[in-house]
Structures are given as structure tokens and as C-alpha cells.
C-alpha positions as a LaTeX table, in Angstrom:
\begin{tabular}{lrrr}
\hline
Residue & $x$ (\AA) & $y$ (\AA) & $z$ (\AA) \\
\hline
Unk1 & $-4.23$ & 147.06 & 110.58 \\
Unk2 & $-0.67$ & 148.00 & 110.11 \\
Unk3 & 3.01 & 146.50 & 110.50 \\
Unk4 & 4.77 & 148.17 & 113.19 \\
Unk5 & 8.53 & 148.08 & 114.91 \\
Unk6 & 7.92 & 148.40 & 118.97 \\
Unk7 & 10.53 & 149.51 & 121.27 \\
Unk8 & 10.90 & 147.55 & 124.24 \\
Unk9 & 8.50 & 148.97 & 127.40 \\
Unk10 & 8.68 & 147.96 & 130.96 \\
Unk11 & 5.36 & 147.48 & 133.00 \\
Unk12 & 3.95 & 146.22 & 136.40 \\
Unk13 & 0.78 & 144.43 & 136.95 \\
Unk14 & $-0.85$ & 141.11 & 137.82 \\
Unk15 & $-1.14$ & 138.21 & 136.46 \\
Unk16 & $-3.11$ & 134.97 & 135.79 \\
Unk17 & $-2.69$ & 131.27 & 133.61 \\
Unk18 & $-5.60$ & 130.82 & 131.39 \\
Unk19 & $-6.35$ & 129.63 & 128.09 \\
Unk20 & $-9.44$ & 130.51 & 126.03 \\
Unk21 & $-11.18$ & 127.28 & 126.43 \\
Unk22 & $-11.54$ & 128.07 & 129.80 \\
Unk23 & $-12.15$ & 131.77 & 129.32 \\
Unk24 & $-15.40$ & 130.82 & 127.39 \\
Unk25 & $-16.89$ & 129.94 & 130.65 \\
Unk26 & $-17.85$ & 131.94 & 133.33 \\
Unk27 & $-16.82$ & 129.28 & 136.18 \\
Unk28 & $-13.49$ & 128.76 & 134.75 \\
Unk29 & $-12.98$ & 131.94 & 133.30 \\
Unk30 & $-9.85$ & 134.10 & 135.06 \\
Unk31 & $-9.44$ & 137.65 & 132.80 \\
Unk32 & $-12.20$ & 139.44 & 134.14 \\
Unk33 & $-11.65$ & 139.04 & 137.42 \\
Unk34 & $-7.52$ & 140.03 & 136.98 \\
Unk35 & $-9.39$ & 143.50 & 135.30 \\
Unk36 & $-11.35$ & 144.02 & 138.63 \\
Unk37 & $-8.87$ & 143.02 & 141.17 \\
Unk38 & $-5.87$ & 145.48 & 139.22 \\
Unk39 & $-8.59$ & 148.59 & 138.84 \\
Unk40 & $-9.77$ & 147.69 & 142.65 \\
Unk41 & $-6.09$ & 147.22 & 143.71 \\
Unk42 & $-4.27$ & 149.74 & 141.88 \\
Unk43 & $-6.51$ & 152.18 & 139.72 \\
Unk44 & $-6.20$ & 154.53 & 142.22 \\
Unk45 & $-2.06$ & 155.23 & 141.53 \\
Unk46 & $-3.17$ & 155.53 & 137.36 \\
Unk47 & $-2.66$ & 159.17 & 135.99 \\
Unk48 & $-3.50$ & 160.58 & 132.39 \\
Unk49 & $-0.25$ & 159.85 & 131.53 \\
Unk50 & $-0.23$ & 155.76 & 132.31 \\
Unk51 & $-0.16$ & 153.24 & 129.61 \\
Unk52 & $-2.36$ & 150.34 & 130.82 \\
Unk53 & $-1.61$ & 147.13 & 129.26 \\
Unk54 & $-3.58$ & 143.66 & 128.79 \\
Unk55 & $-0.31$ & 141.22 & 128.14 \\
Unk56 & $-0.59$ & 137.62 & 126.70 \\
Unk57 & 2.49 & 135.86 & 126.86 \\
Unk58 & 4.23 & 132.59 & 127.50 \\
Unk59 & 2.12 & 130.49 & 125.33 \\
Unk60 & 2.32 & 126.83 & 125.46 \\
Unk61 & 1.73 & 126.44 & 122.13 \\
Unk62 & $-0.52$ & 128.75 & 120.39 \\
Unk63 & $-4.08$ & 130.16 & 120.73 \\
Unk64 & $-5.23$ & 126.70 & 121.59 \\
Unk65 & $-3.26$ & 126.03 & 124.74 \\
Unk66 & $-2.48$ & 127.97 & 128.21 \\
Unk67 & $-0.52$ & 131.61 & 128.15 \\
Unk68 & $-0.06$ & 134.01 & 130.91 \\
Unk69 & $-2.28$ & 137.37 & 131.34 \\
Unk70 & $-1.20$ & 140.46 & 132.80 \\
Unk71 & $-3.25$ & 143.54 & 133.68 \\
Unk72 & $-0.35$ & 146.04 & 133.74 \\
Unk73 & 0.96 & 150.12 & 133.70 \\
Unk74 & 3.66 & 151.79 & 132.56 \\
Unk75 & 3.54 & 154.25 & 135.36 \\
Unk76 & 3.83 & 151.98 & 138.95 \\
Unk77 & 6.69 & 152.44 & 141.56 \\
Unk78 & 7.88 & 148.57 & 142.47 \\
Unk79 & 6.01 & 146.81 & 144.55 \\
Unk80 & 5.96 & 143.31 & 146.06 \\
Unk81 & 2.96 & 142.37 & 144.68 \\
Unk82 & 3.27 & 143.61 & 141.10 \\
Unk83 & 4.88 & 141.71 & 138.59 \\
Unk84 & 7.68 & 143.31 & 136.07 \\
Unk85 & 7.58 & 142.53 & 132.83 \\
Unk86 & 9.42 & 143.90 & 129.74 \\
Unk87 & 7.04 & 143.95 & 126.24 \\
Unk88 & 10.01 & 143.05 & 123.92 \\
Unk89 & 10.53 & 145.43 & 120.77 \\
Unk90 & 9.57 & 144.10 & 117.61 \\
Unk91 & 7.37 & 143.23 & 114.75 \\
Unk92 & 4.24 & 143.61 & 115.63 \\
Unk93 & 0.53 & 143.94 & 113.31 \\
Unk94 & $-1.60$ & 146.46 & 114.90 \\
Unk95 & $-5.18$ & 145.81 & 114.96 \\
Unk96 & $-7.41$ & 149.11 & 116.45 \\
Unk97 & $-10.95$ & 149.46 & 117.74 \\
Unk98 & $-13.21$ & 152.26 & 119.33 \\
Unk99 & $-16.08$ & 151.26 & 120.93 \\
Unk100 & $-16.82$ & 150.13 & 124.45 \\
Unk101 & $-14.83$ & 148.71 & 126.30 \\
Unk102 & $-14.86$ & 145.29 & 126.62 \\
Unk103 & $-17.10$ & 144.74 & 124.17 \\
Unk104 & $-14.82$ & 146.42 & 121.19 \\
Unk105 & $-11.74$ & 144.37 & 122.76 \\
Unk106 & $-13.84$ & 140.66 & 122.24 \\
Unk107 & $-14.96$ & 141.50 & 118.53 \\
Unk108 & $-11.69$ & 142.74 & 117.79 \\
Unk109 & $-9.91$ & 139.67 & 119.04 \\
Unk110 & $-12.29$ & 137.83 & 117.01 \\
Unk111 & $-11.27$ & 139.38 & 114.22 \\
Unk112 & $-7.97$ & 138.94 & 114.76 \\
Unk113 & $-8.34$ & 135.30 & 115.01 \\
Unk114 & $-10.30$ & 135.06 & 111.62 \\
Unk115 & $-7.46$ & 137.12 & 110.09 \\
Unk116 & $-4.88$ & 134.76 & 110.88 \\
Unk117 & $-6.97$ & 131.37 & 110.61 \\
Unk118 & $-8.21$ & 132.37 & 107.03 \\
Unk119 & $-4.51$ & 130.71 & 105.62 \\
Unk120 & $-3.51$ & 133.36 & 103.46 \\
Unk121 & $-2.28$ & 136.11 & 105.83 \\
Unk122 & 0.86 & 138.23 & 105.02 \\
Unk123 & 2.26 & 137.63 & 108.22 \\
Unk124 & 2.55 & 134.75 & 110.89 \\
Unk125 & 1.65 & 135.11 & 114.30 \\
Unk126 & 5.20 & 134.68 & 116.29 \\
Unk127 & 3.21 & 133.30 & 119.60 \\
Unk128 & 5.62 & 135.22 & 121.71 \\
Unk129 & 4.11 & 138.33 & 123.59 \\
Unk130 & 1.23 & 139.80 & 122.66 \\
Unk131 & $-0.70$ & 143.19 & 124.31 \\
Unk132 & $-3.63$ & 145.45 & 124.09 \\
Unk133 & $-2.78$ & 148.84 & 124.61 \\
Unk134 & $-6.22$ & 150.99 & 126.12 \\
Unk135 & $-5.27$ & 154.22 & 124.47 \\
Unk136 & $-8.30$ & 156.02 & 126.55 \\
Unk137 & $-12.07$ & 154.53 & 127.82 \\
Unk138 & $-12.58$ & 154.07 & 123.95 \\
Unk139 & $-9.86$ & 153.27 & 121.95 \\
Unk140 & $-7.89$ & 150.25 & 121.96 \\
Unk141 & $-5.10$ & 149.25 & 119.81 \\
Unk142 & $-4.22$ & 145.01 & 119.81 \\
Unk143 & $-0.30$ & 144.45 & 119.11 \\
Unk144 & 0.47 & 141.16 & 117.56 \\
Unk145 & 4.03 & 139.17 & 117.63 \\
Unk146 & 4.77 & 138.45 & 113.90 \\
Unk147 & 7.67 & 136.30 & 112.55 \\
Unk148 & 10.07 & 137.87 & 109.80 \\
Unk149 & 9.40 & 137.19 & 106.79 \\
\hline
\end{tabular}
């Protein structure tokens, strides 16, 4: 993992409210199907050169309580139903995995969590926007929101 300064992106996707109590079971469970119905939906208008996005924002609280998914692109013309959304520039600690896909995304998200739950972590999660970045079929990198320090 590494500290990184973002600049500010702009994206379109779709969207869900979850939280990961429900996301642990598969009748409540929302993020997989917002993954099929954006590749289903829009896929088709992705080139090499899109950025796709998983977003986690608008958190109620913090990993416990509901936040706001988005399945998004860097590379869609506006659209009535796609949602824009700006991934604000900051602070960020970059987690990366390569592996399949989802698969390598879960374990690395549980990593993440132990990282920050363990109580001596450099940083503090900010709870503000967070993203997974799918650098190709293989490679993902996981940008979390720190405070300053």
C-alpha cells in the first residue's frame, strides 16, 4: 500500500444503497447485481481507454452503516439514466491486487478492513468517498479516503 494525492475525476454509472450487513446475504445483497445490470447496460460503449470505477460513498457513518455504490466510467457521453459523480482529489492509501476478479477485490477489501481495525494504523479512514479502480481483467487498485494527519 501507498499514500497517494488524487486529482479530482468525473464519472457516470449506476448506483445502489447498501451496507455490508446486507451484502453478506445473497437475498439482500445489491452489488452484484449493479455489476451485471452496468456491463449488460453499458459494457458495450467501454473502450481500452475507459477507467471503470466501483464508488462507495455517502456513508452514514462508517463501514457499519448504509453508503451508496456506483458502477461507473470515465469514458460515457451523458445520459438520463447515468448518474454523474465527481471522485474528489485527495489523500488517499492505495491498496492493489491481481488475481481474479471478484475474488481478488473481496480478499483485498478484507484486508483492508483488518488494516484499519488492527488500532495502530498510520492513517484514519476519512469515510468520505472511496473507489476501486479495475486497471484491466486482473489488476485492481482500492483507493481509500484518509484524514490529514
Amino acid at each position: 500500500m501507498q499514500l497517494k494525492d488524487f486529482q479530482s475525476t468525473n464519472v457516470l454509472g449506476l448506483s445502489v444503497r447498501t451496507c455490508n450487513q446486507d451484502e453478506m446475504l445473497p437475498s439482500k445483497a445489491k452489488i452484484g447485481d449493479l455489476w451485471a445490470q452496468f456491463y449488460s447496460q453499458h459494457g458495450c460503449n467501454l473502450t481500452e481507454n475507459s477507467n471503470v470505477y466501483g464508488i462507495y460513498t455517502d456513508y452514514e457513518s462508517d463501514f457499519s452503516g448504509p453508503y451508496s455504490v456506483y458502477a461507473a466510467a470515465d469514458t460515457f457521453g451523458a445520459s438520463d439514466e447515468l448518474i454523474a459523480l465527481t471522485l474528489s482529489a485527495g489523500k488517499y492509501l492505495v491498496f492493489s491486487a491481481q488475481g481474479e476478479i471478484p475474488g481478488s477485490v473481496i480478499e483485498l477489501w478484507g484486508h483492508i478492513w483488518e488494516h484499519f481495525s488492527n488500532g495502530d494504523a498510520e492513517y484514519e479512514r476519512a469515510y468520505t468517498t472511496d473507489f476501486e479502480h479495475f486497471k484491466s481483467a486482473t489488476s485492481v487498485d482500492i483507493y481509500i479516503a484518509v484524514k490529514d494527519n
